[in-house]
C-alpha positions as CSV (number, residue, x, y, z in Angstrom):
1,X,64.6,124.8,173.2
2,X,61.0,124.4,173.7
3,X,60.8,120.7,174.3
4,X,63.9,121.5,176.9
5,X,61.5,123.8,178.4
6,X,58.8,121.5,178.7
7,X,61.1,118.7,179.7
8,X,62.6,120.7,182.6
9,X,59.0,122.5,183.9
10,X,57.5,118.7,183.7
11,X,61.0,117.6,185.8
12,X,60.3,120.8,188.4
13,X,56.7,120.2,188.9
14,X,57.2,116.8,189.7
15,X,53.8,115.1,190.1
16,X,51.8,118.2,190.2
17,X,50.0,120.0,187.6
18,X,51.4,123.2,187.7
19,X,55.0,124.5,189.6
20,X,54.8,125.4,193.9
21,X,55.6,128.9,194.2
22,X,58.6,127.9,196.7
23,X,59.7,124.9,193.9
24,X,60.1,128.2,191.7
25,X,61.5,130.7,193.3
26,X,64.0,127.9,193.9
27,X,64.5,127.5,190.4
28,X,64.5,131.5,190.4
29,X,67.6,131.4,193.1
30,X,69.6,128.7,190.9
31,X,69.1,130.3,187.9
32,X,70.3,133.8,189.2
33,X,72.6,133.2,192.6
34,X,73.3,136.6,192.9
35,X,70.6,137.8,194.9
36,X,68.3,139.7,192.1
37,X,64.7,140.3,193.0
38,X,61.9,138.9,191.0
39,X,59.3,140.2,193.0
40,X,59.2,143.3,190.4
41,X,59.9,141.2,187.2
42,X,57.4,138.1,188.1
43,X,54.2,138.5,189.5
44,X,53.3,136.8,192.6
45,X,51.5,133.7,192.6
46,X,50.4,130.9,194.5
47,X,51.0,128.4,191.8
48,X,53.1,128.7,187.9
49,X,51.8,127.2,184.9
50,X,54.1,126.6,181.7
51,X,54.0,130.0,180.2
52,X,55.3,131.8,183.3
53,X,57.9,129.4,183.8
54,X,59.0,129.3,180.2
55,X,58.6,133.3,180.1
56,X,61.1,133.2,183.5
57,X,63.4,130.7,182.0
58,X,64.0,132.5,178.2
59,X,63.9,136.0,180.1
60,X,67.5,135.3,182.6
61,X,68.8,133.3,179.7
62,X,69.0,129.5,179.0
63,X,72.4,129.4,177.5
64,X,75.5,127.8,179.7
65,X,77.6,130.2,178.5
66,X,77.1,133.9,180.8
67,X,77.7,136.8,178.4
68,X,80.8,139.4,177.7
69,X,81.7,142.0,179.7
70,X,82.4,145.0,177.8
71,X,86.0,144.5,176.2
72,X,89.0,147.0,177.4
73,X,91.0,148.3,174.7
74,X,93.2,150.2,176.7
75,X,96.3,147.8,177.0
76,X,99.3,147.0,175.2
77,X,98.8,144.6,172.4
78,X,101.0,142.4,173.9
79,X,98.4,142.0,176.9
80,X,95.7,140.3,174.9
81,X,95.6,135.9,173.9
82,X,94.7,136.5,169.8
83,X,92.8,134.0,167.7
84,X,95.7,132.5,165.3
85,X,96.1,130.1,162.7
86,X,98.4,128.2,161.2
87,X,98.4,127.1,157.2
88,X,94.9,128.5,156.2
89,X,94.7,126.1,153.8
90,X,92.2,123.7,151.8
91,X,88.8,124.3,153.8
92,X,85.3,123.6,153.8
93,X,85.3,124.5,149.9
94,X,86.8,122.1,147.0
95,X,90.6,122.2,146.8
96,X,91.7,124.5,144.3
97,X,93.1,128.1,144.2
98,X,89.7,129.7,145.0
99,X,89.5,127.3,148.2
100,X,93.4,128.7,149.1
101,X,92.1,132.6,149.3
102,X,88.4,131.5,150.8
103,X,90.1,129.6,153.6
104,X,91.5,133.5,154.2
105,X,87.8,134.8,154.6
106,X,86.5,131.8,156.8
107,X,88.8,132.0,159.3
108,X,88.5,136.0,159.4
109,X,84.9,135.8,159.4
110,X,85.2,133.7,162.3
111,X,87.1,136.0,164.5
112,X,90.5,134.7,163.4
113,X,93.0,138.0,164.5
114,X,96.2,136.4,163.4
115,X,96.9,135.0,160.0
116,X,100.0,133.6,157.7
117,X,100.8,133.5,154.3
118,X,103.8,131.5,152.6
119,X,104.4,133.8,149.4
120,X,106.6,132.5,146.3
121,X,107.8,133.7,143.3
122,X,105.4,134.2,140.8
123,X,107.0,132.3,137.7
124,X,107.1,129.5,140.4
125,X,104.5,127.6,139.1
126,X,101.6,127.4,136.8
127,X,98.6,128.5,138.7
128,X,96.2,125.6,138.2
129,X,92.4,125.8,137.3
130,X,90.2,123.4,139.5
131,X,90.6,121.0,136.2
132,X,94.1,120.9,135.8
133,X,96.1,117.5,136.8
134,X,98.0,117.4,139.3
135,X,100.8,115.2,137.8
136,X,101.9,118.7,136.6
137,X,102.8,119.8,140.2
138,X,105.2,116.7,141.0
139,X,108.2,118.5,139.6
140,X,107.2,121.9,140.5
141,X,109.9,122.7,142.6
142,X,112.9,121.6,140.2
143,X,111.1,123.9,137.5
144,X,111.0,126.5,139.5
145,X,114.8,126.3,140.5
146,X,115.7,126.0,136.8
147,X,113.8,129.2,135.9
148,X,115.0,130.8,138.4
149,X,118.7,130.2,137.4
150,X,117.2,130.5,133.2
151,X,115.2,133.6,133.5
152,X,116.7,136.5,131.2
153,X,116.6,139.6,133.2
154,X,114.6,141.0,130.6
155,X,111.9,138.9,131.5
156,X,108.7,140.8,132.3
157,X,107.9,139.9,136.5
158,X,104.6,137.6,137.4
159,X,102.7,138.6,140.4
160,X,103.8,136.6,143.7
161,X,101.7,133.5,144.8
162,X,100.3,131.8,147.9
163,X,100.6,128.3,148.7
164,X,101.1,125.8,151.0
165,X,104.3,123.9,150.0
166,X,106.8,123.4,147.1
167,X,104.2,121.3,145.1
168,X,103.0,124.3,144.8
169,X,99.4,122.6,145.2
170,X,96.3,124.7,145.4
171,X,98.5,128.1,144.8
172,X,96.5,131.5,143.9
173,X,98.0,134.8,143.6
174,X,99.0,137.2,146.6
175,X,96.8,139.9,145.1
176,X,93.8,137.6,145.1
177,X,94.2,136.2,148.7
178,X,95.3,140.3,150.0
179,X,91.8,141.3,147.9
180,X,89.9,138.3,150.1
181,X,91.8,139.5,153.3
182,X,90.5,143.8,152.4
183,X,87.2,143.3,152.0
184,X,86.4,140.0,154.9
185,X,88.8,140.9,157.9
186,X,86.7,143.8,159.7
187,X,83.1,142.3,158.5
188,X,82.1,140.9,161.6
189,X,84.5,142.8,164.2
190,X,87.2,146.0,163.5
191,X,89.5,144.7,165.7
192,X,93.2,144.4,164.1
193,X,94.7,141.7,162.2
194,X,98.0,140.5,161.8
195,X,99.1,139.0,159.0
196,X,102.2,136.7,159.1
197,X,104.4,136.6,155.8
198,X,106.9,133.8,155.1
199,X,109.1,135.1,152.4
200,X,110.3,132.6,149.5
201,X,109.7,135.2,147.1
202,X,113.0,137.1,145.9
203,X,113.6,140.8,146.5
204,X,111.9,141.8,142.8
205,X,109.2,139.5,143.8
206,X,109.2,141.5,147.6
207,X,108.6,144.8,146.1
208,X,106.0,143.5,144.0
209,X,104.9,142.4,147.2
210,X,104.8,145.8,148.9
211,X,102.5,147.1,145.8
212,X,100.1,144.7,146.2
213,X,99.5,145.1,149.6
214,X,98.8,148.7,149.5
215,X,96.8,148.5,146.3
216,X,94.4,145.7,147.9
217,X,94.7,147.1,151.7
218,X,94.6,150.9,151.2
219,X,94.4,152.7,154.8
220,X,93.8,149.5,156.3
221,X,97.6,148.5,156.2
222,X,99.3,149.9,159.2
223,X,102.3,151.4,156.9
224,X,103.5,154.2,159.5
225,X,104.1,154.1,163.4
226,X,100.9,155.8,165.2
227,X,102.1,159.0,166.6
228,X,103.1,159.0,169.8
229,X,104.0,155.2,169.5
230,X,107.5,155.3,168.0
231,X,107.9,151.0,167.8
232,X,111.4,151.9,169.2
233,X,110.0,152.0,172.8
234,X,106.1,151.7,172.8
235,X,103.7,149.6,171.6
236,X,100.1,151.3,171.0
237,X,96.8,149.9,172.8
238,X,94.6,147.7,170.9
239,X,92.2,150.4,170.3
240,X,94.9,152.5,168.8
241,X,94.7,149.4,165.5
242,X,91.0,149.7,165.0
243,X,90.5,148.6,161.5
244,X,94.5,148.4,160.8
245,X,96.5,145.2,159.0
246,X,99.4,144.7,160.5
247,X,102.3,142.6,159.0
248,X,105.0,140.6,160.3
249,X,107.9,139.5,158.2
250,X,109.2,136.2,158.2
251,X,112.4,135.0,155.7
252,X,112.2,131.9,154.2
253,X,113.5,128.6,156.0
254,X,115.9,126.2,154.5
255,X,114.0,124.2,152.2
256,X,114.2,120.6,153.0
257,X,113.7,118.9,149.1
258,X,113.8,115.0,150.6
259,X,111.4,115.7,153.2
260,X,109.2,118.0,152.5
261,X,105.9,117.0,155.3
262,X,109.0,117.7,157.8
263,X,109.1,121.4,157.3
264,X,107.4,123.8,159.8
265,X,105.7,126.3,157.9
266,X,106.5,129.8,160.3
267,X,109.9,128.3,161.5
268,X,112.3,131.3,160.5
269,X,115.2,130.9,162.1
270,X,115.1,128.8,164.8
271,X,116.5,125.9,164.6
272,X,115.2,123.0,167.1
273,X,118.4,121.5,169.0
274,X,120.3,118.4,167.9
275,X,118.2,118.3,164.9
276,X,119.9,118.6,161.3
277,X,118.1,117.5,158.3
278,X,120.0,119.4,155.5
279,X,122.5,118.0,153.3
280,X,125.2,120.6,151.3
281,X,122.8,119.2,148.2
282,X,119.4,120.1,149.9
283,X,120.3,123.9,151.0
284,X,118.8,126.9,149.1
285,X,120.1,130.3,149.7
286,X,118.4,132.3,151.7
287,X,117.1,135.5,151.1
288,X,115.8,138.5,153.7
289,X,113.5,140.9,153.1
290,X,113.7,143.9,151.0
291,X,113.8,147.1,153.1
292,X,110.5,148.5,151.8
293,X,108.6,145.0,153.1
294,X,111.1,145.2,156.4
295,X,109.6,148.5,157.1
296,X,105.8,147.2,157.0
297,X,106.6,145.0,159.8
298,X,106.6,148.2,162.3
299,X,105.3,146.9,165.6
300,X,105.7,142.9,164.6
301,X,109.1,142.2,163.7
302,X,110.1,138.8,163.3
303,X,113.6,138.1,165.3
304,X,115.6,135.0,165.9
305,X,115.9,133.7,169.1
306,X,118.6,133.2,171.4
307,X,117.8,134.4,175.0
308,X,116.3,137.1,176.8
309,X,119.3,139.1,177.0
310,X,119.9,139.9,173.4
311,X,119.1,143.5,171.9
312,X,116.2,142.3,169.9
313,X,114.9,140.4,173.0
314,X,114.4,144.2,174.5
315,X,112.6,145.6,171.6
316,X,109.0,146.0,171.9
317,X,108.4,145.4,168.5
318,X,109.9,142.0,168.2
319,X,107.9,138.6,168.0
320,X,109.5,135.5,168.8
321,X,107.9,132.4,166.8
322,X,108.5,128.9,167.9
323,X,107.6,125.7,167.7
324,X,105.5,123.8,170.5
325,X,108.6,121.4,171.0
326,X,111.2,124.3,171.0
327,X,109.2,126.5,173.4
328,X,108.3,124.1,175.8
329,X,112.3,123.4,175.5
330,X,112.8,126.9,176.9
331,X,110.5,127.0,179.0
332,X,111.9,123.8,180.6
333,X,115.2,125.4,181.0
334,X,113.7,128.7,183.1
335,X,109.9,129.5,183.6
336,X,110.9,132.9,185.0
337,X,112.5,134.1,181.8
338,X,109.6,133.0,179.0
339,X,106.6,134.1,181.3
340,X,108.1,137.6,182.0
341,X,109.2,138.0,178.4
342,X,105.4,137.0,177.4
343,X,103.7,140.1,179.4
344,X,105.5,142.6,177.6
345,X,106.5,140.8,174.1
346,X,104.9,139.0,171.7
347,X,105.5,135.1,171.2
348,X,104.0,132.7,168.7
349,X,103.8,128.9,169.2
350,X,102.6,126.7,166.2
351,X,102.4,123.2,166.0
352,X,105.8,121.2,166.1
353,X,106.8,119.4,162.6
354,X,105.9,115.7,163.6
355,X,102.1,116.3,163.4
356,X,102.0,114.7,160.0
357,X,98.6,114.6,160.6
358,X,97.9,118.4,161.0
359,X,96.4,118.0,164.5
360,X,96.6,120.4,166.9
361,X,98.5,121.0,170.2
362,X,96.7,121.5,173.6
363,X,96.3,125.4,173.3
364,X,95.8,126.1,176.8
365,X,99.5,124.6,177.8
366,X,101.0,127.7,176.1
367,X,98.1,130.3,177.1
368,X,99.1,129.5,180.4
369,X,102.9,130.9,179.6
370,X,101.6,133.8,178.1
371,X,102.3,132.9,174.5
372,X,99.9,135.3,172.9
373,X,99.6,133.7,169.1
374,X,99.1,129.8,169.4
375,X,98.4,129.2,165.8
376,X,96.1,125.8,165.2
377,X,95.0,124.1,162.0
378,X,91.3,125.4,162.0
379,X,90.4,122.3,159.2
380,X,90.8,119.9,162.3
381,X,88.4,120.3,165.0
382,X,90.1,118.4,167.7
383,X,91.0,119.2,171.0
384,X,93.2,122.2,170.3
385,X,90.5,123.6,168.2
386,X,87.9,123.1,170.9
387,X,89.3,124.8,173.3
388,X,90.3,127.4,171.1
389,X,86.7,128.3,170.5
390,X,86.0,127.8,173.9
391,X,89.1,130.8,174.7
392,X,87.8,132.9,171.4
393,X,83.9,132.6,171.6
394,X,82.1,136.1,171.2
395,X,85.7,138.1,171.5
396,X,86.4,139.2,168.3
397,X,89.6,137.4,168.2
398,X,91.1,139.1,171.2
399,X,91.1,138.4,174.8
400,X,92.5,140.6,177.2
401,X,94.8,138.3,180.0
402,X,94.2,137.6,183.4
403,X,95.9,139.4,186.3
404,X,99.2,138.6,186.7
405,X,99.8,138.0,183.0
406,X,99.7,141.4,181.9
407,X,102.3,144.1,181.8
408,X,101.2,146.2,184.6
409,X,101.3,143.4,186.6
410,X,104.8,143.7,188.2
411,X,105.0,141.3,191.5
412,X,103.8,138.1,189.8
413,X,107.1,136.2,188.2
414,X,105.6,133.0,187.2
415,X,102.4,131.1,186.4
416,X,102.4,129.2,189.3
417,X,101.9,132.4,191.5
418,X,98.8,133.6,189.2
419,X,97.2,130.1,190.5
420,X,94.5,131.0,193.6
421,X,94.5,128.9,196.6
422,X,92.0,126.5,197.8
423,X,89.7,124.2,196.2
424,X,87.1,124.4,193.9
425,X,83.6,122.1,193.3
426,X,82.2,122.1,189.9
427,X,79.0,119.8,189.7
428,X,77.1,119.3,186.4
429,X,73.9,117.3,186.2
430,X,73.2,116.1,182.8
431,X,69.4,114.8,181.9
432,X,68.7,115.0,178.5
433,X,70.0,116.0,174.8
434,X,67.6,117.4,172.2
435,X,68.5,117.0,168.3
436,X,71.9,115.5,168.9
437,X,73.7,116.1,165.0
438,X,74.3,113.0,163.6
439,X,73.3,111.4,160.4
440,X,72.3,108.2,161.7
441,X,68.2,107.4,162.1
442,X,67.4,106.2,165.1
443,X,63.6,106.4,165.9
444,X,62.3,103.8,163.8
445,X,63.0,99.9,164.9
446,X,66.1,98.9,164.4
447,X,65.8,95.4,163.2
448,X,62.5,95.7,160.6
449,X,64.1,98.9,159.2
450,X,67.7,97.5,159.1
451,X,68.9,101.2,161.0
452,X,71.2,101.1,163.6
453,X,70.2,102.5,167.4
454,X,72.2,105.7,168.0
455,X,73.7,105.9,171.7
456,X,74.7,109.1,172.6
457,X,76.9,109.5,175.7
458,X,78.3,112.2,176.7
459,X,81.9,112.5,178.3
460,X,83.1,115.7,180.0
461,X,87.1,117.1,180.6
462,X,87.7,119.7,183.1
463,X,91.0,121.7,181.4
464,X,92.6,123.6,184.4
465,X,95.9,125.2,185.3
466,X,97.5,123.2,188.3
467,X,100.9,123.2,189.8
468,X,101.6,119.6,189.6
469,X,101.2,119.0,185.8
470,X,97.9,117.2,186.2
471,X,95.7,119.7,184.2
472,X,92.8,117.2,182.5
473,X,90.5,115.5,184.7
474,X,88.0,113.3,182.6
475,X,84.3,112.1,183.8
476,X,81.3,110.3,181.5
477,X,77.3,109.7,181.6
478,X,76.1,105.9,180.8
479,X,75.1,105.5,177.3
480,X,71.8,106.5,176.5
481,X,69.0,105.9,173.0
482,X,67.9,107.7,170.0
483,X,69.0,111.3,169.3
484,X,67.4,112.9,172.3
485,X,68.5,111.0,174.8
486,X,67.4,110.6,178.5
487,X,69.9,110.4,181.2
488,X,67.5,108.8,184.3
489,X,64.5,110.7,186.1
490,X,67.7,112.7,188.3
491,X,70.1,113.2,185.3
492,X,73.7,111.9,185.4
493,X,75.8,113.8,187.7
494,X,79.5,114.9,186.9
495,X,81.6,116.3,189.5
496,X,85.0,117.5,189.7
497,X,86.6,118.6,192.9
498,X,90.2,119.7,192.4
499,X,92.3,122.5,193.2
500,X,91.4,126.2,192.3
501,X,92.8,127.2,188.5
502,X,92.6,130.2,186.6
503,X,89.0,130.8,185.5
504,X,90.3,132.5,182.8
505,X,92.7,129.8,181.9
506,X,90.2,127.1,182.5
507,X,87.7,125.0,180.2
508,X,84.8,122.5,180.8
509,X,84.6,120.6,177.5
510,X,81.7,118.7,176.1
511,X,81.8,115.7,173.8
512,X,78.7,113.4,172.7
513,X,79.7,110.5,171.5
514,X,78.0,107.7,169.3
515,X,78.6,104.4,172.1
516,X,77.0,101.9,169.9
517,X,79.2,99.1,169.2
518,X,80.8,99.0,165.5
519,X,81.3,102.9,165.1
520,X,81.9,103.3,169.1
521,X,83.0,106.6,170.0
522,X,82.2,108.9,166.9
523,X,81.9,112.4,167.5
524,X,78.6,113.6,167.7
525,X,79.0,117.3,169.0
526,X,80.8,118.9,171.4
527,X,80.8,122.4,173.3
528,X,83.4,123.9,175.3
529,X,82.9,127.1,178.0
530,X,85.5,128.8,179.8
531,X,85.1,128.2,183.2
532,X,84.8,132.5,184.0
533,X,81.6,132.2,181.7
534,X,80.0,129.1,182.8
535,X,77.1,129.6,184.5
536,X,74.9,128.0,187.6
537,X,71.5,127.0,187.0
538,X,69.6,125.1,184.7
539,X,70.7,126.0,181.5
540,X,70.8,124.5,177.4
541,X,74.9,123.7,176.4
542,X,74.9,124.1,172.3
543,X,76.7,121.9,170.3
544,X,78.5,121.5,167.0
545,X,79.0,118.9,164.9
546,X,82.3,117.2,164.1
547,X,83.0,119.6,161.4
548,X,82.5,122.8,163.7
549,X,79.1,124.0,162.7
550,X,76.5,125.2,165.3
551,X,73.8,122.8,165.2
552,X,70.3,123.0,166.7
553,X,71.4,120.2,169.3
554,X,71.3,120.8,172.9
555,X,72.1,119.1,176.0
556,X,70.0,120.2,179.4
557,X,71.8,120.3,182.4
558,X,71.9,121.9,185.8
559,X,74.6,123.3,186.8
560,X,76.5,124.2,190.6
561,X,80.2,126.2,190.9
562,X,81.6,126.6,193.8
563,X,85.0,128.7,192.9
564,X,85.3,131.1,196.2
């Protein structure tokens, strides 16, 4: 930040020693358009060295990103976007059943509100030490279905596991990943969680289940309606669930044996159109949940869907999960319908089967339907991911909705009618980075050294909400040297005139890339600010690196909205 701060003060004094008292109250203006007055925080002078303007700078805030207004609690739960993800599987950590249940405590540490687990028998499988082969785990699934037809009912019960698939790879047992989920999910925030559970387990397995949950959560497991909020009629406000688990209940899908990367972990019922991959060999039986799980699931139960018009449709307790490729399939076939269900019911999207890569969808497409939960693969950091953070920053995992998208909000029938008229200017000047991450060296000679040149450049998306589809617009600086870069004596200037969008619903995303030739395009960091908390001025955007970690890298930019 300091060399930022010289770098800027030397770029506002120009060729003079020290800063005009009109070039800084200038600066004073940009930083703070609102009309404050300094004349009581700064004291008057003819002329402003470094340490007044660094003291001016640091004291209205050098960050990009404005800060939080003071969160309501008062709604519905169904009025608020939650953080969600999708298979919290194989993080940072080494793979393994210790990584399985510390994937649970990153992603609640990290303001993650919405969670899932895919729970098996516990004779399923062998729980494997971090030395054990794998070559084990090929056959896991045809062991398990021959124990399950073998086992004596004599036969004393294992505790139920968590895992990913039928390989039953990195599995660890429900108790362990619930104890991981007690004592990390109101660390940081006590804002409520919910925690999705796909059932394979059977119904002796379920009730073991129920145990294990109470024993690990205690009076943090919602196990009763709130009084006064009888899940027949009413949902309770989000500061009604301070410090509560809630679960939703999920049966198990059809397993799929030939195809297993096919399956959709949180698909449990719906069945995408035209689309049959089972075989009369390939079908397992399916089995519901026990009533003593059912009746955990008190203001998030799992339904099939059909259409708006069925009883469970109407019951504010209900959550409809769905595919990206389904939903967008209903919402193709009547906007009206899926937006209206959204402000008072909860929906979940998660990403559609043919993402055999585990990247993520574009989170804001679904955001701006009102889909609550959009559950992403937090291991990738891609574009979902970024703007994810970019929705989730600083609010605890829940973010009340804009007007129009909320309950209360009667007269508004579809997104399009939430979008504000007019056009909005958006200019960014870039000049320099600081400490871009990056493990290349790049400030000795390149050619005696044998070290390649890093080039960062920086390229910039605008992520809006617009009527006819086109929702990205995409701008870029030249390449510049080394990793703290110079962008010319005026900066590089990025501008984006389009029509107004939901502030709300709207990103400005960051990416510094590596535009040397051989490794061309490498992520270097990135930052992403919703567009209601970007702020004018001169002001430091911090990045992350390509794994998601803040770094000390910043770039300096000035920054001018125009959004009336």
């Amino acid at each position: 930040m300091y060399r930022a701060a010289v770098y800027l003060f030397n770029h506002l004094k120009d060729q003079e020693e020290t800063i005009s008292i009109i070039a800084f109250n200038t600066f004073l203006r940009q930083q703070h358009p609102s009309g404050h007055e300094y004349d009581d925080v700064f004291s008057i002078k003819e002329t402003y060295g470094f340490s007044a303007f660094y003291k001016a700078w640091l004291d209205l805030g050098t960050s990009a990103q404005g800060p939080l207004q003071p969160k309501d609690l008062s709604r519905p739960l169904t009025n608020y976007f939650i953080s969600s993800s999708h298979n919290n599987y194989n993080g940072s950590v080494a793979p393994g059943p210790t990584a399985t249940a510390e994937a649970y405590r990153e992603v609640l540490m990290q303001g993650c509100r919405s969670i899932e687990l895919n729970v098996w028998n516990g004779d399923s499988v062998e729980l494997k030490t971090q030395d054990s082969s794998r070559d084990h785990q090929a056959n896991a699934l045809g062991s398990r279905v021959r124990r399950m037809r073998q086992k004596p009912p004599q036969m004393q019960l294992s505790e139920p596991i968590v895992t990913q698939d039928w390989t039953f790879s990195d599995a660890c047992g429900l108790r362990e990943v619930c104890a991981v989920i007690g004592t990390s999910a109101f660390v940081n925030n006590d804002l409520p969680v919910i925690v999705s559970l796909e059932v394979h387990a059977d119904i002796e397995n379920q009730e073991v289940m129920v145990r294990i949950m109470k024993e690990e959560w205690g009076e943090l497991l919602l196990d009763e309606p709130l009084e006064g909020y009888d899940p027949r009629f009413r949902l309770p406000t989000l500061g009604d669930l301070r410090r509560k688990i809630l679960v939703k209940v999920t049966e198990s899908p059809v397993i799929v044996i030939e195809n297993p990367a096919w399956r959709d972990m949180d698909e449990p019922r719906v069945r995408e159109p035209r689309v049959n991959y089972m075989t009369s060999e390939t079908k397992t039986s399916r089995v519901g949940p026990c009533q003593a799980l059912s009746d955990l699931a008190i203001y998030t139960q799992s339904e099939e869907f059909h259409n708006y018009d069925t009883p469970a449709a109407r019951r504010p307790s209900h959550v409809f999960s769905l595919s990206e490729a389904h939903l967008l399939e209903v919402d193709a076939m009547g906007e009206t319908g899926l937006f209206s269900h959204n402000k008072h019911y909860f929906m979940r999207c998660f990403p559609s089967r043919s993402r055999f890569d585990s990247s993520n969808p574009d989170p804001s497409l679904f955001w701006k339907l009102g889909v609550q939960m959009v559950a992403l693969n937090w291991r990738i950091i891609d574009e979902g991911m970024m703007l994810h953070h970019g929705m989730f920053a600083d609010e605890d995992g829940w973010v009340l909705k804009p007007t129009g998208y909320q309950s209360a909000d009667k007269e508004i029938g579809t997104w399009r009618e939430v979008i504000p008229k007019g056009i909005m200017d958006i200019g960014i000047t870039i000049f320099a980075g600081f400490d871009i991450p990056g493990s290349v060296e790049d400030e000795q000679d390149s050619i005696s050294h044998g070290k390649r040149i890093l080039r960062p450049q920086v390229k910039v998306e605008l992520h809006c909400v617009q009527e006819d589809g086109e929702d990205t617009y995409k701008m870029k600086t030249e390449t510049s040297k080394t990793k703290n870069p110079w962008f010319g004596a005026y900066g590089s200037l990025i501008s984006f005139v389009v029509r107004k969008s939901p502030p709300e619903l709207s990103f400005v995303r960051f990416r510094v890339v590596d535009g040397s030739g051989s490794f061309g395009g490498s992520l270097l960091g990135w930052a992403c600010i919703r567009l209601d908390r970007l702020r004018e001025g001169y002001r430091l955007i911090e990045l992350f690196d390509a794994e998601g970690r803040k770094t000390s890298g910043v770039l300096l930019v000035k920054i001018l909205l125009d959004l009336t």
